[in-house]
C-alpha positions in Angstrom: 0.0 0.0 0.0 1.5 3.3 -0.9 2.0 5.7 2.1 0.1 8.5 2.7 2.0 12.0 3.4 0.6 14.9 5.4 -0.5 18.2 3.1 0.5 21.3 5.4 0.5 25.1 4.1 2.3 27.7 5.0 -0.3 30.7 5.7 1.2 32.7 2.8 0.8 29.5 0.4 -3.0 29.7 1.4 -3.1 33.5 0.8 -1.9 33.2 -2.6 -3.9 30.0 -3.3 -7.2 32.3 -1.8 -6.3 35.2 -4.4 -6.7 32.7 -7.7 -9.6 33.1 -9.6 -11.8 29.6 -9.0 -10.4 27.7 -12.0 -6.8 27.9 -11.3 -7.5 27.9 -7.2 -9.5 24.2 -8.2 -6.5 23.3 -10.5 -3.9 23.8 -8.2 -5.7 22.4 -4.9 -6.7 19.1 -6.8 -2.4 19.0 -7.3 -1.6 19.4 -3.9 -4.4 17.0 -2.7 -2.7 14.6 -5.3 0.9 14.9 -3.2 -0.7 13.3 -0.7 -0.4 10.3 -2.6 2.5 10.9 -5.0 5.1 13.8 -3.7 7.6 12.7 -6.8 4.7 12.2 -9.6 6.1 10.4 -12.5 6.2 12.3 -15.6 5.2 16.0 -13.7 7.1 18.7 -14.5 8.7 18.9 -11.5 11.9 21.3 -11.5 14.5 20.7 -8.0 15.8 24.6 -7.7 18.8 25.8 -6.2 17.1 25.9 -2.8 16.2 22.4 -2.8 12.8 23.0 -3.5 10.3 21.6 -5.7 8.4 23.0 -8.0 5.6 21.3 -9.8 3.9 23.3 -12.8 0.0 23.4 -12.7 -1.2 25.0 -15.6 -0.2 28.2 -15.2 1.3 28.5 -11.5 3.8 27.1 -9.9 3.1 25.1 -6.6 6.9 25.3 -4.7 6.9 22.6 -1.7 9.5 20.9 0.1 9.1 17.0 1.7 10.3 16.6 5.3 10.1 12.8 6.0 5.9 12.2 5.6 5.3 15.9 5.4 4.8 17.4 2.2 4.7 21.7 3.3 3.5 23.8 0.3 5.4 27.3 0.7 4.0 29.1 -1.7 2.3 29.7 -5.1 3.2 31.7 -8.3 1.0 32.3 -10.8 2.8 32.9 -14.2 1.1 35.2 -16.3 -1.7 33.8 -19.0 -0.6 34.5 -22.5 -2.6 35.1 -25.4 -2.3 32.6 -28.2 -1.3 35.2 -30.4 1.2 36.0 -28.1 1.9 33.1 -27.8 2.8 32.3 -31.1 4.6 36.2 -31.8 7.1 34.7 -29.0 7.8 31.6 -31.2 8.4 33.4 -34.2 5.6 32.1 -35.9 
């Protein structure tokens, strides 16, 4: 049976989560519910930073989290800007 970690936030992590409008906020809770299960998802785009910190890509925010033994602790969100799809493609050169 796979082990089940403990979901913690840090107050400014649910601040930030609180200021997403209600798709992304539902898109990025449903991730960290999922860590509960799977801290290192296979095939995530999970990025280790400098800090030793994870950061796993939810649409268009970042969730940045650490793992201390059975305790996943989400720090903090950041939301990366929504681009247009013209933009989108200007930025590819196409």
């Amino acid at each position: 049976m796979t082990p089940i970690f403990t979901v913690v936030a840090e107050p400014g992590a649910v601040r930030e989560w609180q200021a997403l409008d209600v798709d992304r906020a539902t898109a990025v809770l449903n991730n960290i519910v999922s860590l509960a299960r799977t801290p290192h998802p296979r095939g995530s785009m999970i990025e280790r930073g400098p800090d030793d910190l994870l950061y796993r890509h939810v649409g268009d925010a970042d969730v940045i989290y650490e793992i201390i033994g059975q305790t996943v602790r989400i720090l903090g969100l950041e939301p990366r800007p929504r681009r247009s799809l013209k933009a989108s493609l200007r930025a590819n050169g196409t």
